[in-house]
N, C-alpha and C positions, 0 to 999 in steps of 0.2 A: 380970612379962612379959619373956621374952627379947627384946630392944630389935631385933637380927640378924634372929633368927628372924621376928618381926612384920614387921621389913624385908622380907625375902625374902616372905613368904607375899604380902605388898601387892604389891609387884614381878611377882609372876606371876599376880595376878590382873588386874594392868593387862593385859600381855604377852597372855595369853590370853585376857581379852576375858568373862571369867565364873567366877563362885569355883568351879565346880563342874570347869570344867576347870583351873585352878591346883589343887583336890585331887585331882586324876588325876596331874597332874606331880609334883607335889612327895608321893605315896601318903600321903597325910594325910585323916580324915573331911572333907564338907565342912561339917558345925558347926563342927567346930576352924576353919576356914579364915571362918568369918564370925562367929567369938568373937573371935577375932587381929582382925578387921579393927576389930569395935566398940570390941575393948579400946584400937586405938592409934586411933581416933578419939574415945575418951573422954580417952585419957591428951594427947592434942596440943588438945584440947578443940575441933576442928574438923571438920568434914564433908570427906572426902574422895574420896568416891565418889557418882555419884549413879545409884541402882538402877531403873529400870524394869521390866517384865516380859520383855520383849525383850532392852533393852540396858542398857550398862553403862557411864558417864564415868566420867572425874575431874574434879573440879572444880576453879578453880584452886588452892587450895592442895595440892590431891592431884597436879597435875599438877610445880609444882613439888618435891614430896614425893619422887613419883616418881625425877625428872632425881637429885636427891641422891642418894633412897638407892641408886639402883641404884650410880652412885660407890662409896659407901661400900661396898656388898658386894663390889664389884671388888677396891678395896684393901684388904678385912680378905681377900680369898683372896689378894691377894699378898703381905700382909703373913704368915699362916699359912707360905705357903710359901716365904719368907725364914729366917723363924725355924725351919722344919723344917730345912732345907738339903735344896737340888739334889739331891746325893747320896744320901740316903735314898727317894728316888723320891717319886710323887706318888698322893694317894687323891683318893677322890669320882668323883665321874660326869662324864665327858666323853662330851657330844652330836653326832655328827660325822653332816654330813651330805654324799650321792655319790651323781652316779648311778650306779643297780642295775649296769650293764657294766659300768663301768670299773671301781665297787671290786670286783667277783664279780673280774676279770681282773687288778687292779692295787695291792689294798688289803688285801683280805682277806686273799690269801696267806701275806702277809708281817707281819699284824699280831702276832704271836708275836713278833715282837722288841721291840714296843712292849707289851706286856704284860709281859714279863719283866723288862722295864726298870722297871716299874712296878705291882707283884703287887698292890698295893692301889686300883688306879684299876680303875672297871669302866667299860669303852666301850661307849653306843649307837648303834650306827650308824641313822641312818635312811637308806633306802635308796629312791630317787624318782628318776625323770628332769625332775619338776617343778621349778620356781624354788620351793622350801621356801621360807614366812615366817619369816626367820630369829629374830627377835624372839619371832613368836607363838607357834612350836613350841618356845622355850628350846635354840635349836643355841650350841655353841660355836663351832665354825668349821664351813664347808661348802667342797667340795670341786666346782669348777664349770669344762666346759668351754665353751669359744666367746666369743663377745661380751659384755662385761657389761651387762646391761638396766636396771640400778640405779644410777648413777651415785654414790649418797649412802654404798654400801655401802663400809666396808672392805677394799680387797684388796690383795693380795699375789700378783704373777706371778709362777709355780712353775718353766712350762715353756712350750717351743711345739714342736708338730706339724706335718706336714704334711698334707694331705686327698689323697685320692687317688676318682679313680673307681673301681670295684670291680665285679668279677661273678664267677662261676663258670665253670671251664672246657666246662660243658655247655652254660649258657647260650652262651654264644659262641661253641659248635660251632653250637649251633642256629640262631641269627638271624647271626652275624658278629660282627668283630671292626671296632669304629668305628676309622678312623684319622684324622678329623679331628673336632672337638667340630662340624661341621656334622651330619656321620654319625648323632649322637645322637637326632635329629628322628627316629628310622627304629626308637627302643628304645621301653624302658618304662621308667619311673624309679621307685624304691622310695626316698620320701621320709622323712626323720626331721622331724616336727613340733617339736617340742622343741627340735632344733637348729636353727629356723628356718631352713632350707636353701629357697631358694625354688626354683620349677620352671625358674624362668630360672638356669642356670648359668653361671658366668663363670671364663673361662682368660682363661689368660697368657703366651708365649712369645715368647723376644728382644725382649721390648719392647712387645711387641704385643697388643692385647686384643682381648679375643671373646667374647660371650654368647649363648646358644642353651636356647630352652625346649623341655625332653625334657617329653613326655606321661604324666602320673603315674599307675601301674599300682596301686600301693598306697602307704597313707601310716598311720605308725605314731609313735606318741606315746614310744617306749619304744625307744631304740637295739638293743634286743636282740631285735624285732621286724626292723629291718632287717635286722641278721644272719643270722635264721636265714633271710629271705627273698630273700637274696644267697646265699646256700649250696644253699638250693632250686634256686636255679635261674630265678627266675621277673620277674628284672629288672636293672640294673644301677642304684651309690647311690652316693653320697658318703661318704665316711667317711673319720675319721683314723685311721693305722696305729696308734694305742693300740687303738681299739674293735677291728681287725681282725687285731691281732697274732697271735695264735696261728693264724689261717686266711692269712692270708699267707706265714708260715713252714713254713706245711705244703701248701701251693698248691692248695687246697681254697677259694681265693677266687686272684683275680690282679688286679693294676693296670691300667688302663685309659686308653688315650692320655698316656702314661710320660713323652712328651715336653713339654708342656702342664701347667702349674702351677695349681692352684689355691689360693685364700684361706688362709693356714695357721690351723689353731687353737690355742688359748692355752687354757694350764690355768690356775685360779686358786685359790689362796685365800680365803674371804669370813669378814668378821666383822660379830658383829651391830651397825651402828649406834648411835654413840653409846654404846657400851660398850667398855670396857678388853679387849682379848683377854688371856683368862684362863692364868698358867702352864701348864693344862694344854693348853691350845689352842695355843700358841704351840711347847713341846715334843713335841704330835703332828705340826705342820707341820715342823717343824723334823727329827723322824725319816723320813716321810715324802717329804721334799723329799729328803733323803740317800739314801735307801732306792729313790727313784724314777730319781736320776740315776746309780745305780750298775746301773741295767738296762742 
């Protein structure tokens, strides 16, 4: 029995929660995936899983089983790519997760230099405005903006934005242009759910604070929902100039009460708890963070 490989197959069947989806991940039968597991509960001569119809433990020596090997697979992949050298670039799968806007406007474009830099690594993005289970779904690193809701998670601050109010210059032929954030009581607001942006919004100028709940016209789970519903026409929203870059540059969106600050947002890095971030994760952040600050 490959001792690694047994490692690894156990480690994603914990992570996922069921052998059947560890052999969707790891594209393996799932016999193979519950021969591996018996064989390394035969060979440790312990029970480490305990199966129900529904669900799926560890029991405690599987749990402490787990905390190890997952170690161990961390440092035989850093150990691999020690002994390969930097220089020769990096293989295997890196799991990169973003949301759909920002990497469609900020990621994708550009990932051709990270590939070339690295002809044998194949990257999958998954692409969500959800808070991805970083653990369950096997992501390397995640790419996240706004507040972190995880506290226990791994990160690394990338960047900070600023938010701006936003709307279309038809919109604001039609109803007006607010000049005070009292003004906004009189819109519509096209909410991002995900961003947790709540209907009571809150400025800031010379000092001075102010909050004001605009009446919510539409609300969307998916930043790319509010865009194309600011470009409509059909409300004004919150957004940071990453999300609205290319329609700000082209005035096909415009800023809103200019003078008036609001909360800025924070891009992040995330790694999966309790795990080592992997050379290749750490090398994608690392292009990335370079690649972003040279916009």
């Amino acid at each position: 029995m490959d001792r690694l490989h047994a490692m690894e197959v156990f480690v994603r069947v914990v992570e996922t929660g069921s052998f059947s989806a560890a052999a969707r991940d790891l594209q393996i039968g799932q016999p193979n995936v519950s021969k591996l597991i018996a064989a390394l509960e035969d060979r440790l001569q312990v029970r480490l899983l305990v199966r129900s119809t529904r669900q799926l433990h560890t029991t405690e020596a599987g749990q402490a089983f787990y905390e190890r090997a997952r170690r161990t697979l961390a440092e035989a992949d850093e150990a691999e790519t020690a002994a390969r050298g930097l220089g020769k670039g990096l293989d295997g799968r890196l799991r990169v997760s973003a949301p759909v806007t920002f990497a469609r406007l900020h990621v994708i474009p550009k990932i051709g230099g990270f590939l070339d830099a690295h002809p044998d690594l194949r990257v999958d993005f998954v692409l969500d405005d959800r808070f991805v289970d970083l653990m369950g779904e096997n992501i390397d690193v995640a790419l996240r903006g706004g507040e972190l809701m995880d506290s226990s998670l791994t990160a690394r601050k990338l960047a900070t934005c600023e938010r701006l109010v936003v709307a279309s210059p038809a919109y604001l032929a039609r109803m007006g242009t607010p000049s005070t954030p009292a003004d906004l009581r009189d819109h519509a607001a096209l909410v991002y759910t995900r961003g947790l942006i709540a209907e009571e919004w809150r400025f800031r100028r010379a000092g001075e604070d102010t909050s004001v709940r605009v009446p919510t016209r539409l609300s969307f789970s998916a930043a790319e929902g509010v865009r194309e519903a600011v470009i409509a026409g059909f409300g004004l929203a919150i957004s940071s100039r990453w999300v609205m870059q290319p329609e700000l540059a082209n005035g096909s969106v415009i800023p809103v009460l200019p003078d008036w600050e609001l909360p800025n947002a924070d891009l992040w890095a995330l790694f999966p708890t309790g795990r080592l971030p992997t050379a290749k994760a750490r090398a994608f952040v690392s292009w990335f963070e370079a690649t972003f600050s040279a916009n």
